[in-house]
N, C-alpha and C positions, 0 to 999 in steps of 0.2 A: 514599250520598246524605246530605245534599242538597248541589246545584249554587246557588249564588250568585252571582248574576249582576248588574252594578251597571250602567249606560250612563248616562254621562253628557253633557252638553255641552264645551265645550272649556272655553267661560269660567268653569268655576265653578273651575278649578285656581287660577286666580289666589289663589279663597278659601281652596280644601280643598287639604290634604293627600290625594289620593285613596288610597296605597298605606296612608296611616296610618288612612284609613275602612276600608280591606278589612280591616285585621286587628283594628280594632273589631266589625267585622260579621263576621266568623271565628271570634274568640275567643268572642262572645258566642253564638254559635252552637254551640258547642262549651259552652260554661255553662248552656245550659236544658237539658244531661243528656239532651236526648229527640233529638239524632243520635250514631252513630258519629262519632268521630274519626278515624277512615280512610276517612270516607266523605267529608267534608264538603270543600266546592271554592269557592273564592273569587277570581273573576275579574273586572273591569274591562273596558270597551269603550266609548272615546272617541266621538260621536257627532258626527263632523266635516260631518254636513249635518243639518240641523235646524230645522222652528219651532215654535213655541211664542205661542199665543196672538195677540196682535195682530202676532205677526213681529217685535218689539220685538228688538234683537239681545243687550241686554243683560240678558233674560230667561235665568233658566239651571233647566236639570232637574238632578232625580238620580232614579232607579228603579231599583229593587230587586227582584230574580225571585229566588225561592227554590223551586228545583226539590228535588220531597220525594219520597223511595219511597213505597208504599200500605201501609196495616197501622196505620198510628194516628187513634185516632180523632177527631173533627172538634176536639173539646173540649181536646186535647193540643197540636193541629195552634196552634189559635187564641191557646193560653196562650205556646207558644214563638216564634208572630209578631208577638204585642203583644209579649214583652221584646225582643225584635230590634229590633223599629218604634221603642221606646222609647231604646234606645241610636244609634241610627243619625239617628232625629231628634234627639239631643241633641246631638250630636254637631255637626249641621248647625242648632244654634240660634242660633251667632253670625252664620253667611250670612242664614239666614233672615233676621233679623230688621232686616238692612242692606240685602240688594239682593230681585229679583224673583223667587222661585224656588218650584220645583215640585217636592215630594217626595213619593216615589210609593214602595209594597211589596206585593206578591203571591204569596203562595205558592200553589204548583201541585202537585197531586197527580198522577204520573205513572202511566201506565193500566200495570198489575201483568203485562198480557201483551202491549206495546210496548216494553217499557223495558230492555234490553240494557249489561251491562256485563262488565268483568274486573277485577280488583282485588287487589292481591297487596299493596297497602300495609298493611291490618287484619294481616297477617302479622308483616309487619315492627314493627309499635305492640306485636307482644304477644312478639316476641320481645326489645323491649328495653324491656318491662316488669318481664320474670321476670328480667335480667340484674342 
């Protein structure tokens, strides 16, 4: 953990790079030191039907879910989704600041005995660590 999860609208590609926002919001995920590196998942999902506010079509989103395992505490959780927030909105300052748009992040602490995985990659990170 955690899962990263972006949904956007269609129109904002015109502005963003979205593959080069995922590995802003990856990497930087990866640099507040407080997830594994074999945990952490970075996905996109296009939002091909959508409104947004007055239904204006040239309004565009971006949101952010940051799916987290349980075990750290609120004050940990808070300090690595403001540096997230912070790179992810900077990111998106030149849109902002030109067209209509809505940027959104959330992280979610998942219930410790609902939350189901397998994971062989933390494997792989540390065997070609010690090589």
């Amino acid at each position: 953990m955690p899962h990263f999860i972006m949904e956007f609208s269609p129109n904002i590609e015109k502005d963003v790079d979205i593959p080069e926002l995922m590995k802003v919001i990856h990497r930087e995920a990866i640099a507040t030191g407080v997830f594994p590196k074999g945990g952490i998942r970075t996905r996109a999902v296009k939002s091909d039907y959508y409104l947004i506010a007055d239904e204006d079509p040239e309004n565009r989103f971006v949101h952010l879910t940051a799916k987290v395992g349980t075990g750290r505490d609120l004050d940990v959780r808070r300090k690595a989704a403001e540096q997230i927030f912070e790179v992810f909105s900077a990111y998106l300052k030149p849109v902002f600041e030109q067209q209509y748009l809505s940027i959104g992040f959330e992280m979610i602490e998942l219930h410790p005995e609902l939350n189901f995985k397998k994971n062989n990659i933390h494997q792989k990170l540390t065997s070609q660590s010690q090589a």
